[in-house]
C-alpha positions, 0 to 999 in steps of 0.5 A: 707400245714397242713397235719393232715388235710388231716385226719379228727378230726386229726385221723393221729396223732391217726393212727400214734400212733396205729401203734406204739403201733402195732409195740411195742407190737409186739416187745415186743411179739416176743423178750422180752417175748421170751426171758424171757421164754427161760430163765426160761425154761433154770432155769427149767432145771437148777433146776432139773436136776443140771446143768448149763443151764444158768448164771441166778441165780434160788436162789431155786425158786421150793420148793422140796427137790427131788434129780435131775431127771425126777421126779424133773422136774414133780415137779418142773414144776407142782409147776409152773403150780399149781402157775400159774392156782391160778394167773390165776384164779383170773386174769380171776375174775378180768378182767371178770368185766372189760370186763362187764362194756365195754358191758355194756357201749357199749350196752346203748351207741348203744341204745341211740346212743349219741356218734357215736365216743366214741362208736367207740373208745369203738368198736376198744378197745372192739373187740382189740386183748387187750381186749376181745380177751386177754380175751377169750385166758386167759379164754383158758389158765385157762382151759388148766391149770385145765387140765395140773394140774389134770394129774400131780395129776393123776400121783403123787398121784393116779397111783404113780411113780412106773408105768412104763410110769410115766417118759414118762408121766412127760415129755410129761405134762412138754411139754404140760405145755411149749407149752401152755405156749409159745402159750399163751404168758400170763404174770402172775400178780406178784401183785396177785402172792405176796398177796396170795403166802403165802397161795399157798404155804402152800397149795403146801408143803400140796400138797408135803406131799401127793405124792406117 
């Protein structure tokens, strides 16, 4: 008995194949990047405050020369999130014009209605948690970065570090930052990351010279 013609257009070698694809994504999800943040969050501690948090060596990844501390945790962790929101923004451009030529696509194909099943691959992979909704929750975690960032700023370089809170303002921003972080589950592009570092970085030690 042929069992794939038990599933028309041989759609169970296709539904096989979407519940590996469920299965590893969602192992990918909950272990690998999981512990890839955990590794890093153990660095970030690592990094500031001197201490052995984890074996992974950091080899200096933040770029400040602040003895350890709450204010070298700030640092540190607003080096990321400046770093993070530039790779951000430009994956949103760019993911921005993928998502074009799909509804563009979609629209002239529900118009002319040629290929009832292309444009039903092209609804499944459209309204995917991999492809417009990646980008509605990338769009989110831009504009949580814009706000993270501008109350680092707030505290480096408009209030100063002599207000009595600042401390109590750097950890609850490095929170805020790792929560979102953990939410999101975003993986910055390292392409963009290493084509433009050198510009950012410039921009970042301008940045340094400028706190209070």
């Amino acid at each position: 008995m042929d069992i794939c013609g038990l599933c028309p257009g041989g759609s169970l070698f296709s539904i096989i194949l979407t519940l590996g694809y469920v299965a590893l994504s969602n192992l990918n999800d909950i272990y690998f990047s999981n512990l890839a943040e955990t590794e890093r969050r153990k660095s970030l501690l690592k990094e500031s405050f001197n201490i052995n948090t984890t074996l992974r060596k950091t080899n200096k990844y933040y770029n400040n020369n602040e003895k350890p501390s709450i204010k070298k945790l700030g640092l540190n962790c607003y080096e990321s999130a400046f770093f993070t929101k530039k790779v951000v923004d430009k994956m949103i451009f760019s993911y921005a014009i993928k998502i074009s030529v799909f509804i563009i696509i979609y629209i002239i194909l529900m118009i002319k209605s040629i290929n009832i099943e292309l444009l039903l691959v092209i609804t499944q992979t459209l309204f995917s948690a991999e492809v417009l909704f990646y980008f509605i929750k990338l769009c989110y975690y831009k504009f949580q970065l814009d706000k993270i960032c501008k109350e680092f700023q707030d505290i480096f370089f408009i209030r100063g570090l002599s207000n009595d809170n600042a401390n109590v303002l750097l950890l609850n921003i490095t929170m805020d930052y790792e929560c979102l972080k953990s939410f999101c589950k975003i993986a910055s592009s390292s392409k963009i990351f290493f084509k433009n570092n050198k510009e950012w970085s410039e921009e970042w030690t301008n940045l340094l010279k400028k706190i209070k």
